[in-house]
DOZA-485096 format. One record per residue: x, y negated, z of N, C-alpha, C, O, CB in turn. Coordinates in pm, whole numbers, padded with zeros to 5 digits, always signed. Each point is the difference from the previous one (the first is absolute). Glycine has a CB too. Layout:
N
XYZXYZXYZXYZXYZ/...
//
This chain:
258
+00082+00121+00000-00082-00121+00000+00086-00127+00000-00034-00093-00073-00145+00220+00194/+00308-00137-00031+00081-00101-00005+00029-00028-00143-00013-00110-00054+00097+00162+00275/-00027+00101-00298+00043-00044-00134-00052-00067-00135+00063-00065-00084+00022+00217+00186/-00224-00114-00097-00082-00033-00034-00052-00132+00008-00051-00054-00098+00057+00253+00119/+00008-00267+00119-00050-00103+00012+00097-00083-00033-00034-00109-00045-00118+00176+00184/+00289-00037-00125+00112-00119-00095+00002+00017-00133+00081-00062-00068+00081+00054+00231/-00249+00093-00215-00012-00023-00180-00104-00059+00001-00005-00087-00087+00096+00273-00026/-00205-00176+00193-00111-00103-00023+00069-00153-00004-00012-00082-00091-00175+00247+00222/+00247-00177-00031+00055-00133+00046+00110-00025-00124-00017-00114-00044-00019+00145+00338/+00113+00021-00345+00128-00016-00059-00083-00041-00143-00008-00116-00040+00207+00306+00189/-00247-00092-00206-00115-00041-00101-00030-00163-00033+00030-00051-00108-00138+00275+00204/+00060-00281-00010-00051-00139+00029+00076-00072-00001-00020-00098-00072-00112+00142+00173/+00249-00037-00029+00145-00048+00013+00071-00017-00153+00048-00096-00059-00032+00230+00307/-00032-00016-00275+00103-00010-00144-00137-00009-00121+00037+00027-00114+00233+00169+00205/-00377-00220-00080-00076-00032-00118+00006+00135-00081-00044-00013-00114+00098-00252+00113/-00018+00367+00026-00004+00097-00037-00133+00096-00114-00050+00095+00061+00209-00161+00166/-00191+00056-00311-00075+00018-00101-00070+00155-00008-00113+00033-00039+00268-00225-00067/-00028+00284+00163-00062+00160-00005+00083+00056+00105+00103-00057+00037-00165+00097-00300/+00026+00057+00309+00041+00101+00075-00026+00150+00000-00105+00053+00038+00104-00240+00057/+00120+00257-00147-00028+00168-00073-00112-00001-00110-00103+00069+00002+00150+00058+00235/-00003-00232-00352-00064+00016-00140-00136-00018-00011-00064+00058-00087+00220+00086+00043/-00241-00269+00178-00077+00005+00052-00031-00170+00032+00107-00057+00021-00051+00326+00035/-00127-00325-00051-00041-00182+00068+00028+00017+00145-00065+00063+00084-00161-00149-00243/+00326+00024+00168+00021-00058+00147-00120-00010+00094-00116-00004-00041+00288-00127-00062/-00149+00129+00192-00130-00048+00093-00071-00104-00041-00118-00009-00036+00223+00072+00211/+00022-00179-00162-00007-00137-00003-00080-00024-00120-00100-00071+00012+00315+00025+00108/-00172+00117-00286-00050-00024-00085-00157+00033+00008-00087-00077-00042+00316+00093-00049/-00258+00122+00157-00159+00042-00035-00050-00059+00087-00091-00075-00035+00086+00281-00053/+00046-00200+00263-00092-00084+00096+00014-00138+00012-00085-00048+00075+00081+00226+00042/+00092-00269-00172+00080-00103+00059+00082-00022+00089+00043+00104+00051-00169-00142-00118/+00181-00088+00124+00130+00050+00135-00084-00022+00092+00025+00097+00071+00224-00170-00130/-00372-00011+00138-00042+00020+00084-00017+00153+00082+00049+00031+00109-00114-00244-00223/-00001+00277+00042-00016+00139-00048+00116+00105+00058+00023+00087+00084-00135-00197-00304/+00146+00062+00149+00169+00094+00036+00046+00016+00104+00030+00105+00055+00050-00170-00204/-00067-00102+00207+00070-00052+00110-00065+00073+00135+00059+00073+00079-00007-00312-00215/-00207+00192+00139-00070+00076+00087+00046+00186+00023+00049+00057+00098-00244-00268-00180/+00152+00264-00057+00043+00187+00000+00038-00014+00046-00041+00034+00111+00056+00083-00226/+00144-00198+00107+00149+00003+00062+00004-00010+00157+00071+00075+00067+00013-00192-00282/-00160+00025+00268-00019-00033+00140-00106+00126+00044+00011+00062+00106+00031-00357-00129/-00147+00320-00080-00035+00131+00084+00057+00157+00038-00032+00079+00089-00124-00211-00176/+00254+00140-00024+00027+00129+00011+00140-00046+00134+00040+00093+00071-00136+00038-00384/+00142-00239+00330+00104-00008+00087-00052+00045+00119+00062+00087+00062+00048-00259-00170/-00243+00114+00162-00111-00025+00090+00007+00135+00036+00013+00031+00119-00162-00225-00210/+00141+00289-00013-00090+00187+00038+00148+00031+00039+00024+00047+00111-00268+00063-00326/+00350-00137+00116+00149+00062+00052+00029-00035+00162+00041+00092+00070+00069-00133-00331/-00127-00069+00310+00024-00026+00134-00130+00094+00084+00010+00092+00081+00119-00365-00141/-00213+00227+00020-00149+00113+00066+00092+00137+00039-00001+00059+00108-00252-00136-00309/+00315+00102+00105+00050+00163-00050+00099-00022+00122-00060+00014+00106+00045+00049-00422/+00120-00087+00327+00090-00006+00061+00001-00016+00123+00087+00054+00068-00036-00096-00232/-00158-00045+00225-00037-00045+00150-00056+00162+00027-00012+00023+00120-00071-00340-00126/+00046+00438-00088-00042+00081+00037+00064+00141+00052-00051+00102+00047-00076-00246-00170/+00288+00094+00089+00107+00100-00034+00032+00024+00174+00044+00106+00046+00074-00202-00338/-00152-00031+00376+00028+00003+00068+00183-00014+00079+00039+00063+00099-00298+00019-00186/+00328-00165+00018+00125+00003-00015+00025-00110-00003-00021-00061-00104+00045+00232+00019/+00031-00239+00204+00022-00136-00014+00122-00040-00093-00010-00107-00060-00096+00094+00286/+00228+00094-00243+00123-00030-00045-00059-00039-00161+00004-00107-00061+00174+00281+00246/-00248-00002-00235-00060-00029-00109-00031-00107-00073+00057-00063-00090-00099+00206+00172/-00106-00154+00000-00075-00167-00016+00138-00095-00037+00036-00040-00110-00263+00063+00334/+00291-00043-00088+00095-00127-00032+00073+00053-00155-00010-00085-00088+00076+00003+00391/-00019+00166-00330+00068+00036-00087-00022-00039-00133+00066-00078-00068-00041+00223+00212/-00166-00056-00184-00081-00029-00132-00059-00162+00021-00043-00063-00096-00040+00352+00055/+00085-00325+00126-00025-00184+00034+00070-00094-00072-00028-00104-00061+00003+00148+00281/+00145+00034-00193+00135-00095-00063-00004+00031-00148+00066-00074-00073+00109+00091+00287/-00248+00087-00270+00028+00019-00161-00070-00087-00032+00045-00075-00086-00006+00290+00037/-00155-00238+00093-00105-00128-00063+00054-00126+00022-00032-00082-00086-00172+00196+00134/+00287-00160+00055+00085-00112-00013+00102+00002-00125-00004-00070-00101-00022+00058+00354/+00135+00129-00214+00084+00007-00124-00042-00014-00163+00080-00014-00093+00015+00151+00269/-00248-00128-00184-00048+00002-00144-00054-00126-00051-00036-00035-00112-00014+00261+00146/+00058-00311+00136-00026-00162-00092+00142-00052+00018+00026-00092-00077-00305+00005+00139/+00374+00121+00017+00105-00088-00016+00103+00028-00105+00106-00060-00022-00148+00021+00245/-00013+00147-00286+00082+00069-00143-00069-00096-00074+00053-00098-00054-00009+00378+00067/-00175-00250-00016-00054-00128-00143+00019-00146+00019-00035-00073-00093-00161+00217+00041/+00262-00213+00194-00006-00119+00023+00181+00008-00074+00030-00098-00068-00261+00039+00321/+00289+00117-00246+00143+00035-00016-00003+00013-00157+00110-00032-00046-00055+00163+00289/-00136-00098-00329-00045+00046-00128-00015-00169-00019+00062-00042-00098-00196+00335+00102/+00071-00380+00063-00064-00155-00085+00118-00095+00007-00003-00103-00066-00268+00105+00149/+00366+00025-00013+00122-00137+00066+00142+00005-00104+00079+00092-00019-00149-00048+00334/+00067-00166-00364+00098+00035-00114+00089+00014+00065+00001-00003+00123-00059-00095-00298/+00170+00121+00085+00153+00041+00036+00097-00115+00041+00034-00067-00097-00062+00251-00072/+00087-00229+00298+00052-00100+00077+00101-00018-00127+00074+00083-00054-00118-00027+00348/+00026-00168-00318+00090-00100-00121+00180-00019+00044+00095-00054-00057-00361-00124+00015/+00255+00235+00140+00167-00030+00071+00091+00093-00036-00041+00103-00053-00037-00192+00256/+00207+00074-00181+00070+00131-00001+00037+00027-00158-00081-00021-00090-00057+00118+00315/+00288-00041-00250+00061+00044-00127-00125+00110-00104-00115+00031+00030+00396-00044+00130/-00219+00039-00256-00101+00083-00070+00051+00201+00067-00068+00102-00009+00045-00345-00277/+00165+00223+00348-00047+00156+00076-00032+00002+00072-00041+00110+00036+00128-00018-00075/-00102-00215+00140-00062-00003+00134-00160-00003+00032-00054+00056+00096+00268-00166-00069/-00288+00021-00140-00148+00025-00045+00001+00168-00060-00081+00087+00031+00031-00385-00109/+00127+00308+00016+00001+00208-00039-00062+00015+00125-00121+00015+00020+00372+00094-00159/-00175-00114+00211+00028+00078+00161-00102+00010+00050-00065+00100+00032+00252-00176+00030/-00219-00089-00047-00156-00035+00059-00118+00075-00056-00055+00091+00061+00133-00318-00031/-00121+00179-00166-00077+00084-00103-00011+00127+00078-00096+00014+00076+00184-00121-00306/+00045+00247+00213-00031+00098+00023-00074+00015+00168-00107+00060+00017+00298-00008-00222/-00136-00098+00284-00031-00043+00127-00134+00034-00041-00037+00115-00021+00211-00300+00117/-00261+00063-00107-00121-00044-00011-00055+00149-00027-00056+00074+00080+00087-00344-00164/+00001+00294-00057-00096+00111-00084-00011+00090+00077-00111+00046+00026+00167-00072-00236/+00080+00084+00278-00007+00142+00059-00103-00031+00165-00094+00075+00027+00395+00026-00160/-00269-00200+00211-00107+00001+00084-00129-00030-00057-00089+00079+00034+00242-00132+00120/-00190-00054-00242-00179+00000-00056-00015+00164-00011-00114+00040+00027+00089-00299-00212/+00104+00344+00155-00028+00152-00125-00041+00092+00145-00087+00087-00001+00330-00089-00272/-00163-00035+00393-00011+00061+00051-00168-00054+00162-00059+00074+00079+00386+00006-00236/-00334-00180+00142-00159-00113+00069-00116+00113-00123-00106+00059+00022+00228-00458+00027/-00071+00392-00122-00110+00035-00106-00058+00111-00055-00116+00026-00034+00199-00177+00000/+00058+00230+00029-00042+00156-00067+00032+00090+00161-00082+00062+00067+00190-00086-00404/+00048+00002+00364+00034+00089+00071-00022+00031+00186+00024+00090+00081+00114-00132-00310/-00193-00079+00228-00080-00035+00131-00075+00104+00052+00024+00057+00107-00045-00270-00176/-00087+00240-00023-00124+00007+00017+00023+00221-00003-00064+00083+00063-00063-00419-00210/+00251+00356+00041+00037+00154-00014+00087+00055+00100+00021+00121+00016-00038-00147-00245/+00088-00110+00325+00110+00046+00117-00050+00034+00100+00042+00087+00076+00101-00212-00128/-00279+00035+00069-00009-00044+00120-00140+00109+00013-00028+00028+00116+00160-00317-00111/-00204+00340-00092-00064+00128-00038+00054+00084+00082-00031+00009+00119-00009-00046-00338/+00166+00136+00132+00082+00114+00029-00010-00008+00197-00043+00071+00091+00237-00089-00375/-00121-00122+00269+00016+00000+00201-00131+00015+00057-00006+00052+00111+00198-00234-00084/-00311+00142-00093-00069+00046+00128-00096+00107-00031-00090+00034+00077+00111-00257+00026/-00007+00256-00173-00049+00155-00042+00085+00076+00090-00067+00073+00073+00007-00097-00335/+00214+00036+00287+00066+00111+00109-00027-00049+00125-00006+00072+00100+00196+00002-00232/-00210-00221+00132-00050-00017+00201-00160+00082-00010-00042+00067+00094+00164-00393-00005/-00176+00313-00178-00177+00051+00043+00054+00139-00029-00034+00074+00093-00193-00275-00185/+00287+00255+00016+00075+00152+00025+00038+00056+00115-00046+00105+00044+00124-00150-00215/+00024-00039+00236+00048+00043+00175+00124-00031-00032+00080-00034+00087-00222+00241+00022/+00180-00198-00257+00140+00041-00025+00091-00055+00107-00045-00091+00070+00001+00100-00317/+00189+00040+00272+00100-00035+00087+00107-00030-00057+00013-00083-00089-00095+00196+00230/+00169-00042-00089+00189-00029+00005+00038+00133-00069-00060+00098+00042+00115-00242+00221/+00029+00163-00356+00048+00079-00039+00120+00027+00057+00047-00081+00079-00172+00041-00236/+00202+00176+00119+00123+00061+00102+00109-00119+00021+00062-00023+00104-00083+00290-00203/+00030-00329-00012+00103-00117-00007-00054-00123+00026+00030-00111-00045+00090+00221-00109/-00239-00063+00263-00034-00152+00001-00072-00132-00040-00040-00097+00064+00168+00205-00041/-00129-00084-00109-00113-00083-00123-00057-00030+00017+00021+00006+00121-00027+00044-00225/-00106-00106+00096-00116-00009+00044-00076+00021-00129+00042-00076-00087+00010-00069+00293/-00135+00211-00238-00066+00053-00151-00090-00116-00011-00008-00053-00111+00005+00336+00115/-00079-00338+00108-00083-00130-00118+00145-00124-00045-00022-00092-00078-00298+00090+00249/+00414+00018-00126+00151-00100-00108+00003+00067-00101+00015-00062-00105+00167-00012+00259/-00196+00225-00159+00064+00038-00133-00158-00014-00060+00008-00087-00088+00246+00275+00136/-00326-00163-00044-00132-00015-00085-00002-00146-00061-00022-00018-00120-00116+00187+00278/+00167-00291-00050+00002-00140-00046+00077-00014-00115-00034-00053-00105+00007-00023+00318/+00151+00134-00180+00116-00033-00109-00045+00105-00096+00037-00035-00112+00185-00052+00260/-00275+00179-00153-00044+00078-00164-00158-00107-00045-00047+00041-00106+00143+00308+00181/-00130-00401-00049-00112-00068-00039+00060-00134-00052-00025-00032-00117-00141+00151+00286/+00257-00211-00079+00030-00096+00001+00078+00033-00131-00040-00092-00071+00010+00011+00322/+00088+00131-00304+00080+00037-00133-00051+00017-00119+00026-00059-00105+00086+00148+00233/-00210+00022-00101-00127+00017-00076-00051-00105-00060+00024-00022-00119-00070+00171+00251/-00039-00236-00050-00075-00096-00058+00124-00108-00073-00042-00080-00084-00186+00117+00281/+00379-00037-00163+00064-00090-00064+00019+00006-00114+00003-00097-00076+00066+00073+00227/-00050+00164-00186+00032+00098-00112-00158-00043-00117-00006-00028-00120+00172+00275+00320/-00256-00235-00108-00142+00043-00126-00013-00147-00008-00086-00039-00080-00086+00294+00146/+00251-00364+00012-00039-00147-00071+00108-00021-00107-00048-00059-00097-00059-00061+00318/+00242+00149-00235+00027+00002-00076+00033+00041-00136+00054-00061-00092-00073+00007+00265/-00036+00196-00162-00068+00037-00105-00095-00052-00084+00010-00016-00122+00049+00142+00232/-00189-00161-00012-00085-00123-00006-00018-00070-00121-00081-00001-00093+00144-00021+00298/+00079-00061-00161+00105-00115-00064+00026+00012-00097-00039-00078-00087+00128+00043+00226/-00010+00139-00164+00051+00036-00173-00146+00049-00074+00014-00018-00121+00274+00131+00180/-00402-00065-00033-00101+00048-00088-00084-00120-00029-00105-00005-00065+00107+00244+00154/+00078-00355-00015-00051-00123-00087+00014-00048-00129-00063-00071-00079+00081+00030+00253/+00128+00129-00165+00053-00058-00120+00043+00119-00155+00036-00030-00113+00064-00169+00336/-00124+00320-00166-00050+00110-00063-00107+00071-00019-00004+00084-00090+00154-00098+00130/-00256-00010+00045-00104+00041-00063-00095-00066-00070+00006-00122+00007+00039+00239+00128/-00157-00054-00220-00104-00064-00033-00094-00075+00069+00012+00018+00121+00034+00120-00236/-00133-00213+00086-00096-00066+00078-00111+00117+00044-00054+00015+00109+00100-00259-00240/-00062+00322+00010-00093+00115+00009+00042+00077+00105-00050-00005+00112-00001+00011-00339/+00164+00082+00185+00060+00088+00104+00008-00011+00136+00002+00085+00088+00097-00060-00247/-00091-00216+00163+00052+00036+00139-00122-00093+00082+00018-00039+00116+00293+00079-00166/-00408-00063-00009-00159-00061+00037-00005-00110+00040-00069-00018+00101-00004+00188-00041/+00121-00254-00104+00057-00145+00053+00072-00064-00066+00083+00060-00068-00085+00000+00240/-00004-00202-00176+00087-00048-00090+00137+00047+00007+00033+00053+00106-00172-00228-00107/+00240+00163-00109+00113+00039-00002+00106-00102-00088-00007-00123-00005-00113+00361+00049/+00205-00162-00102+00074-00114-00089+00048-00130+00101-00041-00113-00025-00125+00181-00204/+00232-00049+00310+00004-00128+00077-00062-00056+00060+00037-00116+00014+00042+00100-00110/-00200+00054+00161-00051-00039+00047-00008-00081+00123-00066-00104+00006+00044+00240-00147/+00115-00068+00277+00045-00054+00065+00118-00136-00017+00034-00072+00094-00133+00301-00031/+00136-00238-00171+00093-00163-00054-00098-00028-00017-00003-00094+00080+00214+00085-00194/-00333+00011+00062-00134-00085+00005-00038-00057+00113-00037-00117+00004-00034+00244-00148/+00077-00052+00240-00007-00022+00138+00049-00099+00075-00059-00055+00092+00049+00237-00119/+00161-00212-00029+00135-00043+00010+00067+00078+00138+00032-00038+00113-00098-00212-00242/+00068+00349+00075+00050+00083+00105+00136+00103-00038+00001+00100-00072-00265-00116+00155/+00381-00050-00004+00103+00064-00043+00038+00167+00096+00046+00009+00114+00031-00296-00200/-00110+00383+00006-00011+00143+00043+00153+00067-00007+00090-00075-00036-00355+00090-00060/+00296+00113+00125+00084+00043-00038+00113-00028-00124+00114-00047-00004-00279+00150+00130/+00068-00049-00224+00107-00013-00141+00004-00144-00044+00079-00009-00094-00141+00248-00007/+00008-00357+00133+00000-00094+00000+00140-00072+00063+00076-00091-00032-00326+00149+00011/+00236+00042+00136+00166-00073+00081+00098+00029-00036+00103-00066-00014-00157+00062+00185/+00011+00197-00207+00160+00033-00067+00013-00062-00166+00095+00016-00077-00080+00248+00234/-00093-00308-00171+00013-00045-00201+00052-00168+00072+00072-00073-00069-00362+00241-00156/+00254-00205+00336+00087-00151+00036+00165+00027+00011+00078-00082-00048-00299-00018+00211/+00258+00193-00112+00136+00031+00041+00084+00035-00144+00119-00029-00001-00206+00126+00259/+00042-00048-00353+00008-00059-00183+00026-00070-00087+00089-00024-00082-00170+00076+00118/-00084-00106+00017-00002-00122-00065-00004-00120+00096-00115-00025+00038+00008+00143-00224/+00180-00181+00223+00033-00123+00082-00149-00091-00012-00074-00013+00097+00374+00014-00157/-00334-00068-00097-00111-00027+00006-00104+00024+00011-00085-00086-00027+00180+00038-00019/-00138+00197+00098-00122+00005+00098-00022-00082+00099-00114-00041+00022+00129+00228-00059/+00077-00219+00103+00023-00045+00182-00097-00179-00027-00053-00052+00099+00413+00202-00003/-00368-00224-00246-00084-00097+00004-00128+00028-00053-00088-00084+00016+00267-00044-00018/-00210+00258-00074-00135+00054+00027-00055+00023+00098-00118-00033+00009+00153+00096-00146/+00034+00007+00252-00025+00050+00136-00052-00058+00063-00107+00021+00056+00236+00064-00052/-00021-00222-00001-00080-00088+00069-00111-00121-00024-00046-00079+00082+00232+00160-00007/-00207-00069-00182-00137-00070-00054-00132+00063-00005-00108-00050-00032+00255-00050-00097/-00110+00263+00180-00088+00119-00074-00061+00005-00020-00114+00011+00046+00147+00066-00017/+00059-00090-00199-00060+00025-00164-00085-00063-00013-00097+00044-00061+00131+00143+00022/-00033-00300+00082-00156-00073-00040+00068-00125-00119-00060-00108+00004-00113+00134+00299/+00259-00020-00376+00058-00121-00074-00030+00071-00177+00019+00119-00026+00215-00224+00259/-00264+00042-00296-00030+00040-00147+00107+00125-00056+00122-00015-00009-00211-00255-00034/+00025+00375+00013+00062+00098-00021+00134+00059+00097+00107+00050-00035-00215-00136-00181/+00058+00061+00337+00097+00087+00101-00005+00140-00019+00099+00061-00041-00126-00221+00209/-00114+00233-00132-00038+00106+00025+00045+00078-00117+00070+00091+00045-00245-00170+00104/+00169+00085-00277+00062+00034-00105+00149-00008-00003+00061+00084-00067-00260-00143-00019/+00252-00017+00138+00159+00023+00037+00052+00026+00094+00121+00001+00022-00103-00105-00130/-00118+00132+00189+00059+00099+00142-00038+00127-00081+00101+00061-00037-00161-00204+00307/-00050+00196-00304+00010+00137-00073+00100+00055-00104+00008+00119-00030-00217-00161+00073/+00288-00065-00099+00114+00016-00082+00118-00007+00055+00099+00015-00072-00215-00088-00075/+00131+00050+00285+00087+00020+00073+00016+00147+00037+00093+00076-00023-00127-00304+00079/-00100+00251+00020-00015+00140+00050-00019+00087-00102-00006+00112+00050-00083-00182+00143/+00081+00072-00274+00040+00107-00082+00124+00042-00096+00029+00094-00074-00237-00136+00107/+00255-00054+00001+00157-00063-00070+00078+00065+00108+00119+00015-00026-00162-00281-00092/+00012+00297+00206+00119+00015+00123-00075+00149+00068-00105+00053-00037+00186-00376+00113/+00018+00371+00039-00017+00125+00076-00081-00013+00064-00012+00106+00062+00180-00045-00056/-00276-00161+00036-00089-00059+00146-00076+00129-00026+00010+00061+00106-00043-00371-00077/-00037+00382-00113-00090+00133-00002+00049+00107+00073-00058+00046+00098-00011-00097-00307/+00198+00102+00154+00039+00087+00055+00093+00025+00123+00038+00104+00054-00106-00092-00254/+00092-00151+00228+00025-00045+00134-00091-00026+00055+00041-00027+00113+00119-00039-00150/-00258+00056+00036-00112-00003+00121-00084+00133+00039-00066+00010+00103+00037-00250-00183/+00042+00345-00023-00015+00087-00034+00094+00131+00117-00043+00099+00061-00023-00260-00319/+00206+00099+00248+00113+00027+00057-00004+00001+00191+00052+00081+00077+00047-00196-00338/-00169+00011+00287-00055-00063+00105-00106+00089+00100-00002+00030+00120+00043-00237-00281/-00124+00232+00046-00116+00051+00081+00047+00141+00015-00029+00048+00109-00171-00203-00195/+00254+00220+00018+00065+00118+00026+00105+00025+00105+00036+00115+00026-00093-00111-00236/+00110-00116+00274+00087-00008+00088-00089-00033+00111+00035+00051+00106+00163-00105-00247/-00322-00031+00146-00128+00059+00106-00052+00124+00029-00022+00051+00110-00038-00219-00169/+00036+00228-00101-00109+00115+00012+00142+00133+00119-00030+00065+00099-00180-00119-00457/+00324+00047+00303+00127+00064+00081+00010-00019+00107+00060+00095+00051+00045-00103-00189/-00140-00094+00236-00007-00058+00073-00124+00050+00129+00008+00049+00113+00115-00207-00314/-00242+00111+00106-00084+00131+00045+00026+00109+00014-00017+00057+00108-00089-00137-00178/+00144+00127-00015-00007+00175-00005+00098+00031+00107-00024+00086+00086-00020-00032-00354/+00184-00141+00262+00101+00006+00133-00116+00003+00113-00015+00121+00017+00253-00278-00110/-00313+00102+00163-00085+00002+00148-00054+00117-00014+00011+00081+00092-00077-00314-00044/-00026+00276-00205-00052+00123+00036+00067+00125+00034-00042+00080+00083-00093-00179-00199/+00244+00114+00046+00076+00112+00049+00056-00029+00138+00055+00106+00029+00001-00043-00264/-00042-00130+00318+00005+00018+00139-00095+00062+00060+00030+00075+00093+00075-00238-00094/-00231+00149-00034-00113+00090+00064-00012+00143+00006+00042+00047-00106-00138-00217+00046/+00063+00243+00126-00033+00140-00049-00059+00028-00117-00081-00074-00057+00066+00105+00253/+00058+00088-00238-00061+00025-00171-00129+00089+00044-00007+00097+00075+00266-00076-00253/-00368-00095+00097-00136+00041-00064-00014-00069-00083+00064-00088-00058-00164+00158+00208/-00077+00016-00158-00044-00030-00174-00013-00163+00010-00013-00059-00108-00160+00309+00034/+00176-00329+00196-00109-00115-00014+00148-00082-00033+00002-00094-00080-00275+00122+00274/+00385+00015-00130+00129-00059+00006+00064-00012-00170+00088-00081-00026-00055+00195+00304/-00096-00018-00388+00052+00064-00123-00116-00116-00072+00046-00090-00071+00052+00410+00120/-00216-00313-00031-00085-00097-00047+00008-00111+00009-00044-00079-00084-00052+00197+00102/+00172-00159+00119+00036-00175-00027+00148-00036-00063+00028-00113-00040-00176+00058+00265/+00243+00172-00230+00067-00006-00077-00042-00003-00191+00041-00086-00077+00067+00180+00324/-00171-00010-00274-00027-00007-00147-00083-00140-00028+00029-00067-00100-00035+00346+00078/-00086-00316+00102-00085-00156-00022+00114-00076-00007-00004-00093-00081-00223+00103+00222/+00311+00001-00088+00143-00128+00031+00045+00018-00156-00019-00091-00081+00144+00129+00386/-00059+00099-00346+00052-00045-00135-00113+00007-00086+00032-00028-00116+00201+00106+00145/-00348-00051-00016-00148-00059-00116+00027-00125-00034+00001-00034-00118-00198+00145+00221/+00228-00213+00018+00017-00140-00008+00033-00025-00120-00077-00059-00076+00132+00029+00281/+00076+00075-00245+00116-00035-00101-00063+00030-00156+00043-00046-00106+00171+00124+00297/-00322+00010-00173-00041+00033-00121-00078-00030-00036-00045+00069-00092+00116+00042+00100/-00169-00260+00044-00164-00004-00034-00006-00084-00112+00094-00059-00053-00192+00079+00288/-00010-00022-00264-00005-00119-00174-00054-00123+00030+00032-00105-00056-00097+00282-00124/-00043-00161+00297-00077-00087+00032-00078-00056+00150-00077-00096-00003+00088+00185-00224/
//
C-alpha cells in the first residue's frame, strides 16, 4: 500500500501520462483524485501496522513514508552552483545515490528488517544480527532495481517499458545514473545538469552524450555490484528455499525490460 501510494503521488508530481501501458491515475481521475487514493491507501497502511502490534516496526515503516517525501523534495532542488566541475561530480553523485536510496531503497531495506523482527529472528553464531543482514540485502536491492530503472530509460521502448521513455527523466530535468557517468566524458554535461535540460535542445544532447560514452554499461556495472552485494548478506544466512528465492529475485533485477 505504501508503494503504491508513492506512484499515486509521484504520478502527479512528475505529470506523468501512463503507468504499465496504461493512463496514469492523474490522467483518468485527475490529481485531486490521486492525491487523496494516495493519502488513503497511506491511511489503511498505518491502520495495518498499528495492528502488527510492534512498536519498533511502526516507527520503522514510519520513517519510509518520511524517506519518500524527502527523496522527492531532494528530486526538485537544483544542483548547488558552487564548487569545480569534479567536485559538483561528487556532489551530483552524492545527491542521486541518497534520493535512489529515500525513494526506492528505503521502503525494500527497511521491509526485509522488519519482516525478521515480526519473525523473532536473532543473532547468528557470529553474531550478526539477521534483521542487519536482511536491511543490507534489501538496502542493495532496491539500489540495484533503481538503477537499472535508470538505464531502461534510455533503452527501452515507451511500449515495453509502460511509461514514457526515451529520456524521459532529462525531461524531468533529472540527472540519473548514466547521465553522471556520460558527465565524467563529456565535461559539457555538467552545464546541462545544472540547468536540467531545460535550455533549447539540451535534452537531445545529453542523449548524445549518453550514448556516445560507457554511462549504460557502467551503470549497468553498478547495479550488479548491488545485486552482489545483496546476494553477499544472503549467503550469511542459513540455506533454504526462501534464502535461494531471494537470491534468484536479486539477480532477476539485472535482467528486467521494464
Amino acid at each position: 500500500m505504501i508503494h503504491v501510494a508513492s506512484l499515486l503521488h509521484d504520478d502527479v508530481v512528475d505529470s506523468s501520462p501512463t503507468r504499465r501501458n496504461a493512463p496514469s491515475a492523474p490522467a483518468a481521475f485527475g490529481n485531486k483524485l490521486s492525491v487523496l487514493g494516495g493519502d488513503f491507501l497511506l491511511g489503511r497502511a498505518s491502520a495495518a501496522l498499528a495492528r502488527l502490534g510492534s512498536l519498533e516496526v511502526v516507527e520503522l515503516l514510519a520513517t519510509v513514508i518520511s524517506n519518500l517525501v524527502e527523496g522527492e523534495l531532494m528530486q526538485m532542488r537544483p544542483l548547488a552552483p558552487d564548487g569545480s566541475g569534479s567536485s559538483k561530480r561528487g556532489k551530483a553523485w552524492q545527491e542521486y545515490m541518497q534520493k535512489t536510496y529515500l525513494k526506492t531503497a528505503s521502503l525494500m531495506a527497511k521491509s526485509a528488517r522488519a519482516g525478521v523482527i515480526l519473525g523473532g529472528g536473532g543473532r547468528l553464531d557470529s553474531g550478526v544480527e539477521v534483521k542487519d543482514l536482511a536491511y543490507a540485502f534489501g538496502r542493495n536491492l532496491g539500489i540495484a532495481f533503481q538503477l537499472v530503472d535508470d538505464t531502461l530509460d534510455f533503452t527501452s521502448s515507451s511500449h515495453t517499458l509502460g511509461k514514457p521513455s526515451s529520456g524521459a527523466d532529462l525531461r524531468l530535468g533529472l540527472a540519473t545514473a548514466p547521465a553522471l557517468y556520460a558527465w565524467e566524458e563529456h565535461e559539457e554535461m555538467g552545464e546541462l545538469v545544472a540547468r536540467r535540460f531545460e535550455g533549447e535542445g539540451d535534452v537531445q544532447l545529453a542523449l548524445q552524450y549518453i550514448h556516445s560514452s560507457s554511462a549504460i554499461p557502467r551503470t549497468r556495472e553498478l547495479a550488479k555490484q548491488h545485486v552482489t552485494a545483496a546476494c553477499d548478506a544472503l549467503e550469511r544466512l542459513p540455506e533454504s528455499d526462501a534464502r535461494e528465492a531471494l537470491r534468484k529475485l536479486s539477480v532477476d533485477v539485472l535482467e528486467r525490460s521494464r
